[in-house]
C-alpha positions as CSV (number, residue, x, y, z in Angstrom):
1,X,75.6,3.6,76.3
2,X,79.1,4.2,75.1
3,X,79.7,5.4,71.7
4,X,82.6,3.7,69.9
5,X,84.2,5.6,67.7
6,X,84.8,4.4,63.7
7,X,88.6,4.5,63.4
8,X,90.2,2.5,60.3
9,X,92.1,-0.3,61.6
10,X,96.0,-0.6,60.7
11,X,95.1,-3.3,57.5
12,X,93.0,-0.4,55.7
13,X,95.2,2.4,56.0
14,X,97.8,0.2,54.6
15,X,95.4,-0.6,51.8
16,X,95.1,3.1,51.2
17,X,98.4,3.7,51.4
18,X,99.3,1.1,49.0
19,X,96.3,2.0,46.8
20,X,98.0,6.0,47.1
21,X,101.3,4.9,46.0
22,X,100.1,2.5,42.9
23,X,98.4,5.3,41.5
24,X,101.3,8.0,42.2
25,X,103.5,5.6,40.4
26,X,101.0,5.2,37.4
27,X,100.6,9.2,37.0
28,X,104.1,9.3,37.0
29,X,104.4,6.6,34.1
30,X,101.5,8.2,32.1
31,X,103.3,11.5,32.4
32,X,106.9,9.8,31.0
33,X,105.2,8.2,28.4
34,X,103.2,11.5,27.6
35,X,106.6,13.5,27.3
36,X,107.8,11.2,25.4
37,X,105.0,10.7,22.7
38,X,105.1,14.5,22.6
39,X,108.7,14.7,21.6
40,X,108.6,12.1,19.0
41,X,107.2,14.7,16.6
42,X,109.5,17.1,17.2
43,X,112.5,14.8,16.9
44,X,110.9,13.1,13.7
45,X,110.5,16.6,12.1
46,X,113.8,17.6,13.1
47,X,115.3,14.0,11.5
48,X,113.3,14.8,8.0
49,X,114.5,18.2,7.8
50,X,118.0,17.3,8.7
51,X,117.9,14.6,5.3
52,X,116.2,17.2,3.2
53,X,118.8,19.2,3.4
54,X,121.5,16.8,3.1
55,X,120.1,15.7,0.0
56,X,120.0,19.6,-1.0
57,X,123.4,19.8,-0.6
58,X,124.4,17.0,-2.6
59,X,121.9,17.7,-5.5
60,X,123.8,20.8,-5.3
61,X,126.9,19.8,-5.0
62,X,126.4,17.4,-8.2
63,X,125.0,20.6,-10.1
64,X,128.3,22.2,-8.9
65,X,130.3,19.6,-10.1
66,X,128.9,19.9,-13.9
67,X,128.5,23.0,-14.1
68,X,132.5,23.4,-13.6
69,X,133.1,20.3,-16.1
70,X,130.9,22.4,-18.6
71,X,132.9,25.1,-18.8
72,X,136.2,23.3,-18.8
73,X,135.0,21.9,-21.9
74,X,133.7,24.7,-23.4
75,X,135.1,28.1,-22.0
76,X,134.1,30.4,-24.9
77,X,130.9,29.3,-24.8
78,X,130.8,29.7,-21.1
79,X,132.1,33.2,-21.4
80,X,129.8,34.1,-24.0
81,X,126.6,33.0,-22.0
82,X,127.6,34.7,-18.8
83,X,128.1,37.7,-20.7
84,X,124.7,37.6,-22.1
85,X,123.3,36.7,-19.1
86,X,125.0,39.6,-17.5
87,X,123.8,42.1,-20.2
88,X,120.0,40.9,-19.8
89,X,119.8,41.3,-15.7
90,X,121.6,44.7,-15.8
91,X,118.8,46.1,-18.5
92,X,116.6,44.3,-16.3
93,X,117.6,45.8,-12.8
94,X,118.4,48.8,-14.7
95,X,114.2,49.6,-15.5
């Protein structure tokens, strides 16, 4: 009696190399799109932050802007109140 041997014909390993290759290329696209949902939160963070302190700076800015007006209209008054402001944060800083 002679034994054959089970050897997958050319048309299977061809199948299974196909099959191989499909899911390589998957894996690979489930890892982009991974990476990528990964750095959207970082990115979006670093977007908010970004316009949170642009908006800072303006509100800022503004505050800088009046604050100058204010005492070119009034700059004995301005005097005065720095002075007293002056005089309480040394007694302050002075205890």
């Amino acid at each position: 009696m002679t034994e054959k041997k089970s050897q997958p014909d050319d048309t299977e390993l061809d199948k299974l190399r196909a099959e191989v290759e499909r899911l390589t290329q998957e894996l690979a696209k489930a890892t982009e799109a991974q990476q990528a949902h990964s750095d959207d939160p970082v990115e979006h963070l670093r977007e908010k932050a970004e316009e949170y302190a642009e908006g800072l700076s303006e509100k800022a800015q503004e505050g800088w802007d009046e604050l100058q007006e204010q005492i070119s209209k009034n700059p004995v008054q301005s005097a005065l109140i720095a002075f007293g402001l002056g005089f309480v944060l040394s007694r302050l800083l002075s205890r």
